[in-house]
PAKEDREN-308196 format. One record per residue (C-alpha): residue number from 1; residue in one letter; x, y, z. Coordinates in steps of 0.5 Angstrom, whole numbers, plus 500, padded with zeros to 3 digits. Example, Ala and Ser with C-alpha at 12.3 -4.5 7.8 and 13.67 -1.06 7.14 Angstrom:
<r resi="1" resn="A" u="525" v="491" w="516"/>
<r resi="2" resn="S" u="527" v="498" w="514"/>
//
This chain:
<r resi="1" resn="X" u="505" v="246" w="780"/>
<r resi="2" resn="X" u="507" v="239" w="779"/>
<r resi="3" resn="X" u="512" v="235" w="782"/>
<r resi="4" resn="X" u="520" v="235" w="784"/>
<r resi="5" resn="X" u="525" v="230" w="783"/>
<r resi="6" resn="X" u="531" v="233" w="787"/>
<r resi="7" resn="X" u="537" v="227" w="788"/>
<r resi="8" resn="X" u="544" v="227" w="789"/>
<r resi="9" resn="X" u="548" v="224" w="784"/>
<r resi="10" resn="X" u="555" v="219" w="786"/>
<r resi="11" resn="X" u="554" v="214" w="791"/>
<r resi="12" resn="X" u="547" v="215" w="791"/>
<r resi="13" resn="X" u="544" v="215" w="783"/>
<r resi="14" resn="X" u="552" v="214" w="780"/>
<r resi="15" resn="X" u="557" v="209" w="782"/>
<r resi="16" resn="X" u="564" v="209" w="780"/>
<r resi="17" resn="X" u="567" v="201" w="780"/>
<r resi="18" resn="X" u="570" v="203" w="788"/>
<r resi="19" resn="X" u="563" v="204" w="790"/>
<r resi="20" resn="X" u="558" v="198" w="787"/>
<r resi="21" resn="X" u="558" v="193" w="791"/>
<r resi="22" resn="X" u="556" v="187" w="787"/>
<r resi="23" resn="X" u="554" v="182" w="791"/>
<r resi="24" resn="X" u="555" v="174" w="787"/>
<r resi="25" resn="X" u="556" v="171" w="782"/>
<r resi="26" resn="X" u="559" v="175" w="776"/>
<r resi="27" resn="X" u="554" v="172" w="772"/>
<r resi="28" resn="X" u="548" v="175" w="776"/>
<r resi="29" resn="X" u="551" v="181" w="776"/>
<r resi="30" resn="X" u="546" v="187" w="773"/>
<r resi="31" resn="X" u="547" v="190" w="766"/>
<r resi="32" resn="X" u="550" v="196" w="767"/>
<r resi="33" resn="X" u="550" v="203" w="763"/>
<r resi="34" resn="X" u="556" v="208" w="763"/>
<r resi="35" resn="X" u="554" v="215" w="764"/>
<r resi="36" resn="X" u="561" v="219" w="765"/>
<r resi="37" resn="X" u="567" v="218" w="762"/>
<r resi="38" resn="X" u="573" v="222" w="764"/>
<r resi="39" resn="X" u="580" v="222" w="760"/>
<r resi="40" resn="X" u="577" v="217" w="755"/>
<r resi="41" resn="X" u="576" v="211" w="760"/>
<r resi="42" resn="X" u="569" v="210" w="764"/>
<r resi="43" resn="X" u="568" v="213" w="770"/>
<r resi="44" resn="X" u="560" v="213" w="773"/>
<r resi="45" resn="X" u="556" v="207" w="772"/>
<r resi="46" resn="X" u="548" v="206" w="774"/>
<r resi="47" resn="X" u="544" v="199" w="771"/>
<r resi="48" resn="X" u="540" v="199" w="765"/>
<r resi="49" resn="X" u="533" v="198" w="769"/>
<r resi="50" resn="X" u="535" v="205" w="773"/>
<r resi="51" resn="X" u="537" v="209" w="767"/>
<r resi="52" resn="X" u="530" v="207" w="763"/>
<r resi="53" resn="X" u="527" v="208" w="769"/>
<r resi="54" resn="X" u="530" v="215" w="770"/>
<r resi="55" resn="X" u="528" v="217" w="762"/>
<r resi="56" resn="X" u="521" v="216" w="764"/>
<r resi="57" resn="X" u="522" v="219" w="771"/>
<r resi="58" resn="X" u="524" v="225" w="767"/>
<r resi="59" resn="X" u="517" v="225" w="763"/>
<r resi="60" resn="X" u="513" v="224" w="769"/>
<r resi="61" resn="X" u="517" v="229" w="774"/>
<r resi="62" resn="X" u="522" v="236" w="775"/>
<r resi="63" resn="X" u="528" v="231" w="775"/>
<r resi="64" resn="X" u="533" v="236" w="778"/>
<r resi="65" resn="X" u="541" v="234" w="779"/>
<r resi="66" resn="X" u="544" v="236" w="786"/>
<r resi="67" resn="X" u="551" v="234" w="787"/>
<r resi="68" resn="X" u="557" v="237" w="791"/>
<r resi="69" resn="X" u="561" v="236" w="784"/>
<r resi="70" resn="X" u="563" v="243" w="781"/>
<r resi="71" resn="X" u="559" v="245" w="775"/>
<r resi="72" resn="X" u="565" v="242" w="770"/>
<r resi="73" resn="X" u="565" v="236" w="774"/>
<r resi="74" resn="X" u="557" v="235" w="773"/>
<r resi="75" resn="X" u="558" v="237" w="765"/>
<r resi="76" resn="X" u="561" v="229" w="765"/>
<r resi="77" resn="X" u="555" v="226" w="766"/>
<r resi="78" resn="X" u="551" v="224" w="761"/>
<r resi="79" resn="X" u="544" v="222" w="765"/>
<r resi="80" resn="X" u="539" v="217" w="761"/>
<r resi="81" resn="X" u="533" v="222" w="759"/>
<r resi="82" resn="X" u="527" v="221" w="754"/>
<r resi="83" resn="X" u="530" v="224" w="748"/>
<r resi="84" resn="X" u="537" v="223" w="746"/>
<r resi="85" resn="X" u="540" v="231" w="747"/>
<r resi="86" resn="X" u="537" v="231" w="753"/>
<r resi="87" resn="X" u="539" v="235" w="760"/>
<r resi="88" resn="X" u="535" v="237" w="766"/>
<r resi="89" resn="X" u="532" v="244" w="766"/>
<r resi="90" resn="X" u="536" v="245" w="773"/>
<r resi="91" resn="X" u="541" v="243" w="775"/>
<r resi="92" resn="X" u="544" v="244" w="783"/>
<r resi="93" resn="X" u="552" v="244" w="783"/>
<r resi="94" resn="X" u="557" v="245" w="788"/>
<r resi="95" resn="X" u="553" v="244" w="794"/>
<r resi="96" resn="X" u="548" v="249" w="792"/>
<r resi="97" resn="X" u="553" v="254" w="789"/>
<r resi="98" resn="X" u="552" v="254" w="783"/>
<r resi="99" resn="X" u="544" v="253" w="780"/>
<r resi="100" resn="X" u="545" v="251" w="772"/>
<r resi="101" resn="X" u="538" v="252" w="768"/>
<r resi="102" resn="X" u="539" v="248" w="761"/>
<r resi="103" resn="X" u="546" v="247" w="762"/>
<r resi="104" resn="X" u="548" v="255" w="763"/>
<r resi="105" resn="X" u="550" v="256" w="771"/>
<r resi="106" resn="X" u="545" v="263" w="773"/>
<r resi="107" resn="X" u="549" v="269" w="775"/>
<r resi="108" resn="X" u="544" v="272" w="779"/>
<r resi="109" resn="X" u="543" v="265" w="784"/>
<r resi="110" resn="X" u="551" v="265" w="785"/>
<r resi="111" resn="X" u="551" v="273" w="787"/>
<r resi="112" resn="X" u="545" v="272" w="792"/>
<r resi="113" resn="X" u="549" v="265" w="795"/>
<r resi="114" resn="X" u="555" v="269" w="795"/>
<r resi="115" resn="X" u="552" v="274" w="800"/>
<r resi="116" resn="X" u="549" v="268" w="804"/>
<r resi="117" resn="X" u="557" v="266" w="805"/>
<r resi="118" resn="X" u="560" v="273" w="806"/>
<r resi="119" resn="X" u="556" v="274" w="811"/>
<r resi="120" resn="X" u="555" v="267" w="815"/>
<r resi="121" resn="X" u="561" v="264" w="815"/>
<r resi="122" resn="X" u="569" v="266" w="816"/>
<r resi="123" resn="X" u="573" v="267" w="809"/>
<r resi="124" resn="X" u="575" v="261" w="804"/>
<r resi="125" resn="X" u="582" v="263" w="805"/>
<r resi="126" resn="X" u="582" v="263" w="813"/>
<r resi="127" resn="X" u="579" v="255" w="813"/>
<r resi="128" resn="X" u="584" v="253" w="806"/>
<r resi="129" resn="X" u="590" v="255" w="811"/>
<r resi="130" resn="X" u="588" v="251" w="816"/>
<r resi="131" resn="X" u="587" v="246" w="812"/>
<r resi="132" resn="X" u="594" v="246" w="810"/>
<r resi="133" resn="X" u="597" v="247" w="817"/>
<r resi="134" resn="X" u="593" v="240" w="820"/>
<r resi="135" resn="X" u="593" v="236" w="814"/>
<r resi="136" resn="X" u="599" v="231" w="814"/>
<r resi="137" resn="X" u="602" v="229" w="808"/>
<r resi="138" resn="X" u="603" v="222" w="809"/>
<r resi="139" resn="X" u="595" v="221" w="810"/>
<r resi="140" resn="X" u="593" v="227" w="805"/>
<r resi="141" resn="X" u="593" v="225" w="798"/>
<r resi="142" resn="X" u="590" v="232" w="795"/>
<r resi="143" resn="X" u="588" v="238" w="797"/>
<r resi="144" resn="X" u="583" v="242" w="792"/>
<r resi="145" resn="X" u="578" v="248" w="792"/>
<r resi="146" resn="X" u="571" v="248" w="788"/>
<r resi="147" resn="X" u="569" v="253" w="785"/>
<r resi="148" resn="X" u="572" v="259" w="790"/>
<r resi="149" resn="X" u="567" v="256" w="795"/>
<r resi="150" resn="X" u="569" v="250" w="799"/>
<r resi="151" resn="X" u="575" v="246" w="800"/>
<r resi="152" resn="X" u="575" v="238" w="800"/>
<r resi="153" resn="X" u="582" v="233" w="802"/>
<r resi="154" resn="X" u="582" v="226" w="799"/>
<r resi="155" resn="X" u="585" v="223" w="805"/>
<r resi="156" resn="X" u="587" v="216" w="806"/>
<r resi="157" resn="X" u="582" v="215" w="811"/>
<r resi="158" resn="X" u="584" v="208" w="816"/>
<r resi="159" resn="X" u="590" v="213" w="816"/>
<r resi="160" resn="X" u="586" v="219" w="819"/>
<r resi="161" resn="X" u="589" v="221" w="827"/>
<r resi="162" resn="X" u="584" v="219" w="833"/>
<r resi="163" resn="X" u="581" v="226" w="834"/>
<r resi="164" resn="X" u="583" v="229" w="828"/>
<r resi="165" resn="X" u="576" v="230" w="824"/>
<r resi="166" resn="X" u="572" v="232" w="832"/>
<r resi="167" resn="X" u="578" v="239" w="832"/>
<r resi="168" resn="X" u="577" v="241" w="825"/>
<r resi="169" resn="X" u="570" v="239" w="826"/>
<r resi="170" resn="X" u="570" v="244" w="831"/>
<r resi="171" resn="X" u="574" v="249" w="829"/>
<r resi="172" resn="X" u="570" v="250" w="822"/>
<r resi="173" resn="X" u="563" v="251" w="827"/>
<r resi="174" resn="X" u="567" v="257" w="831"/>
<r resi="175" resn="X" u="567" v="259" w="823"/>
<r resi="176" resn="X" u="561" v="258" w="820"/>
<r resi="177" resn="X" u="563" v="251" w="817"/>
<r resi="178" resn="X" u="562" v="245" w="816"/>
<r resi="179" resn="X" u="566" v="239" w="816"/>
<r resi="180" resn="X" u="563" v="232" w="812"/>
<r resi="181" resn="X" u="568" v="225" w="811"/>
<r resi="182" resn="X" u="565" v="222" w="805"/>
<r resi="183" resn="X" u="570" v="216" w="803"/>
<r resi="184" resn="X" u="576" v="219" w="802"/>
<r resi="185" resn="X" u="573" v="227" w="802"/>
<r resi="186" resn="X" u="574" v="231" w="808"/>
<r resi="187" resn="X" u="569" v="236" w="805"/>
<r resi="188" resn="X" u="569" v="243" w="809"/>
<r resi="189" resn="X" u="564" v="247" w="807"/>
<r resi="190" resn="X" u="561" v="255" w="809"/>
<r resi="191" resn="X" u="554" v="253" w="813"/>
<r resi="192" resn="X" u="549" v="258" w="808"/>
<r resi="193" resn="X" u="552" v="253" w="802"/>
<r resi="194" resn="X" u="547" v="247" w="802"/>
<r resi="195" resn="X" u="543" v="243" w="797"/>
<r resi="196" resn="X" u="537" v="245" w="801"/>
<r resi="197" resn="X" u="537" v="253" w="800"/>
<r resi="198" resn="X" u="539" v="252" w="792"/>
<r resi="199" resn="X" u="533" v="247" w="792"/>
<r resi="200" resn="X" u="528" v="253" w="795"/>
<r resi="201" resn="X" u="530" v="257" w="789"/>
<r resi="202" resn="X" u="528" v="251" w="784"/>
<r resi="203" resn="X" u="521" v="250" w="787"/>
<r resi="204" resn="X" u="520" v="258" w="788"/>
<r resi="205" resn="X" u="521" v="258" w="780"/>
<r resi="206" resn="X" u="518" v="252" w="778"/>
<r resi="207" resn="X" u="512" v="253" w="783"/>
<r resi="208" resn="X" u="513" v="245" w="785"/>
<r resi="209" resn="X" u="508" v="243" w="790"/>
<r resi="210" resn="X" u="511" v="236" w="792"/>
<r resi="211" resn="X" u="518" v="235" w="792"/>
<r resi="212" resn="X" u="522" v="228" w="792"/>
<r resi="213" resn="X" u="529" v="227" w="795"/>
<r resi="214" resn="X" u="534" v="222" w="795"/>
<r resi="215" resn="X" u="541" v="222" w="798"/>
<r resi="216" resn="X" u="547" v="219" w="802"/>
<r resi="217" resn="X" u="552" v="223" w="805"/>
<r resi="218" resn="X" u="551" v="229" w="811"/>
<r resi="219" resn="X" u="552" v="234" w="806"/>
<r resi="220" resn="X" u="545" v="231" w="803"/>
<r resi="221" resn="X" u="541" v="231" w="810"/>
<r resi="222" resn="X" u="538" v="238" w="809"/>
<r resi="223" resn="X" u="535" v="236" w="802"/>
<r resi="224" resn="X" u="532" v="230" w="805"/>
<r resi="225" resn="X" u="529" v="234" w="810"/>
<r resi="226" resn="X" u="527" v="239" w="806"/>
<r resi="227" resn="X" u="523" v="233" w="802"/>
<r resi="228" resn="X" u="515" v="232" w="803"/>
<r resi="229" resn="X" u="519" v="224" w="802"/>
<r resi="230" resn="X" u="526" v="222" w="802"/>
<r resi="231" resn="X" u="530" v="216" w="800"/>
<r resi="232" resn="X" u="537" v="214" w="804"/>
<r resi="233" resn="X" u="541" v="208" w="801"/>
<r resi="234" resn="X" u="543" v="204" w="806"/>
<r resi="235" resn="X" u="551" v="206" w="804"/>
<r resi="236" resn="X" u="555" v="212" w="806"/>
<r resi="237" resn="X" u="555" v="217" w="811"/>
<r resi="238" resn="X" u="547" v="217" w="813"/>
<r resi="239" resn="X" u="547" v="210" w="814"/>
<r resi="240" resn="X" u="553" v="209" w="818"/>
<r resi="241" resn="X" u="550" v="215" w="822"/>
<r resi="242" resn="X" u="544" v="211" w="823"/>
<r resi="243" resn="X" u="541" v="218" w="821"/>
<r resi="244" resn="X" u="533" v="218" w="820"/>
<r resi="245" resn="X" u="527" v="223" w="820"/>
<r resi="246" resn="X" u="521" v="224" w="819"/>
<r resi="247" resn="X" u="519" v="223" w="812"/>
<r resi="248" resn="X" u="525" v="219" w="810"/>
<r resi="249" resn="X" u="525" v="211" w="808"/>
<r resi="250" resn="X" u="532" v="208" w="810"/>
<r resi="251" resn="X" u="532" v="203" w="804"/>
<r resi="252" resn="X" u="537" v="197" w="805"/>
<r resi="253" resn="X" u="540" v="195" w="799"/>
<r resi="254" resn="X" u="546" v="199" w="798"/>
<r resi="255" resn="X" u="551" v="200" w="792"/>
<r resi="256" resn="X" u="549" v="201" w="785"/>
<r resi="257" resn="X" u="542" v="197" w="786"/>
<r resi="258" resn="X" u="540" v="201" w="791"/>
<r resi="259" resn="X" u="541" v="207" w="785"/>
<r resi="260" resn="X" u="536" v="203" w="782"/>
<r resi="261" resn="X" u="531" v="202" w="787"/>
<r resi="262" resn="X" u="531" v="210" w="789"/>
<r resi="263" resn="X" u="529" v="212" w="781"/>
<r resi="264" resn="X" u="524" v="206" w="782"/>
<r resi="265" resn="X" u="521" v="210" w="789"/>
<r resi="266" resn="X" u="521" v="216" w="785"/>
<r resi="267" resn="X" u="517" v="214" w="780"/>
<r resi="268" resn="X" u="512" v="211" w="783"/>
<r resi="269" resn="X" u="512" v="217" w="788"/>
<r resi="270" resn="X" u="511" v="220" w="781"/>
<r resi="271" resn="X" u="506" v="217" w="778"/>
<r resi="272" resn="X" u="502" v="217" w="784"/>
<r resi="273" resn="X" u="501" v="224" w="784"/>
<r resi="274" resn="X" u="498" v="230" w="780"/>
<r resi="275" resn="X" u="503" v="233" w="775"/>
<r resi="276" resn="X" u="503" v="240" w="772"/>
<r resi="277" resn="X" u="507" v="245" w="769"/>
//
C-alpha cells in the first residue's frame, strides 16, 4: 500500500543545455546540479531545489524512473536520493521493456513484454527496412535500435518533408506501431510496449494504491492517464498537442523550472496522502 511516484525522465525531470530555457538575466538563473555525465562532459542537469525536493520525495514515496532511454543510457543518471548510493528500487526503461529492480533489469518482465510484442505487432525487422527506405540521408542524422526493441531516427526536423511523418505514421498503424517526433527523434515504437503496461506490473508488486505521473512527449500520454493525478510541462509534444485529460494539470512553466515544479506537485501530493509499504 502507499503511494507511487512514476515520472519520465528528459525533458521532463532532466534537461540537457538544448532543452533548458532559461529566461533572463544570467545572474537570475537557477543553480543547477549535473546528474549525467557522458564521455567525461556533463550532459543532464536539473535545479538544486528540485534534486533536494526529489531526496525527500524519494523518503516519502515509490519514486519509479520511467524513460524510453535503454537500460545502459538510464545507468548514466545519478539521480539525487536521501542517501548517497541511492537508486530507485524500480526503475521502467526503454519505453517500458526493460523493468530494472534495484538496478538489475527482471528477466521475467522482458520474456512477458516480449510476448506482448510478438503477438501484437509486425516484426522489428520489417519496420527497421522501412525505416531505411524512407529515411533521406540529407535530413537524417542517425538511425539507431534500442535494445532489440524499438527503433528511432535523429532527424533534422525543419527538414522533414510535408506528409512524411502522416505516412510512416500510418504504415506503423497497419503494423501495430506507433509513430512519436519528440525533438530531433522520430521514435517508431511496437503498440504493447508502453510505460503504462511496465508501470502496471510495478503497482501490482509494490501494491500502490495511489499513483502519481508526469510527462512531456505522446510516448508519456498513457502514463499520465493510468495516474489517479498527472503533471505536463508546458514544452514538448503533449504541450504543442494541446493534449489534456482528466486527472492531468497542464503546468505553464517550461524547460528545466517546470522539472522543478513537477518534483514540487509530487510532493505535495505525496505528503498529503497516507504512505505505507
Amino acid at each position: 500500500m502507499g503511494v507511487l511516484v512514476a515520472s519520465d525522465l528528459d525533458r521532463t525531470l532532466i534537461y540537457s543545455e538544448r532543452a533548458m530555457a532559461l529566461a533572463g538575466p544570467d545572474r537570475l538563473a537557477p543553480r543547477l546540479l549535473c546528474v549525467e555525465v557522458y564521455q567525461g562532459r556533463p550532459l543532464s542537469f536539473m535545479t538544486e531545489r528540485a534534486a533536494g525536493l526529489l531526496a525527500e520525495l524519494a523518503r516519502e514515496a515509490c519514486f519509479v524512473p520511467a524513460t524510453t532511454r535503454t537500460p545502459e543510457q538510464y545507468g548514466r543518471v545519478n539521480l539525487p536520493g536521501p542517501t548517497p548510493d541511492w537508486v530507485p528500487a524500480y526503475a521502467i526503461c526503454a519505453n517500458g521493456g526493460q523493468l530494472l529492480v534495484d538496478g538489475v533489469p527482471d528477466g521475467d518482465w522482458r520474456a512477458e513484454i516480449t510476448a506482448r510484442i510478438a503477438a501484437g505487432s509486425a516484426p522489428l525487422e520489417e519496420v527497421v527496412r522501412r525505416l531505411a527506405l524512407c529515411a533521406d540521408p540529407e535530413w537524417t542524422h542517425k538511425r539507431r535500435v534500442a535494445d532489440e526493441l524499438f527503433a528511432y531516427l535523429v532527424v533534422e526536423r525543419a527538414a522533414l518533408p510535408e506528409g512524411w511523418l502522416a505516412e510512416l505514421t500510418g504504415w506503423c498503424a497497419e503494423r501495430g506501431w506507433t509513430v512519436s517526433l519528440q525533438g530531433r527523434k522520430v521514435y517508431a515504437v511496437p503498440a504493447p510496449l508502453t510505460k503504462s503496461a511496465a508501470l502496471a506490473e510495478v503497482v501490482r508488486r509494490r501494491g500502490a494504491d495511489t499513483v502519481l505521473a508526469a510527462g512531456d512527449s505522446l510516448l508519456d500520454a498513457d502514463l499520465l492517464l493510468a495516474a489517479d493525478a498527472g503533471w505536463r510541462p508546458g514544452h514538448g509534444e503533449l504541450a504543442d498537442s494541446g493534449w489534456t485529460a482528466p486527472g492531468v494539470t497542464a503546468l505553464t512553466e517550461v524547460g528545466v523550472t517546470a522539472g522543478e515544479e513537477i518534483v514540487r506537485r509530487f510532493l505535495a501530493g505525496a505528503s498529503a496522502l497516507p504512505v505505507g509499504g
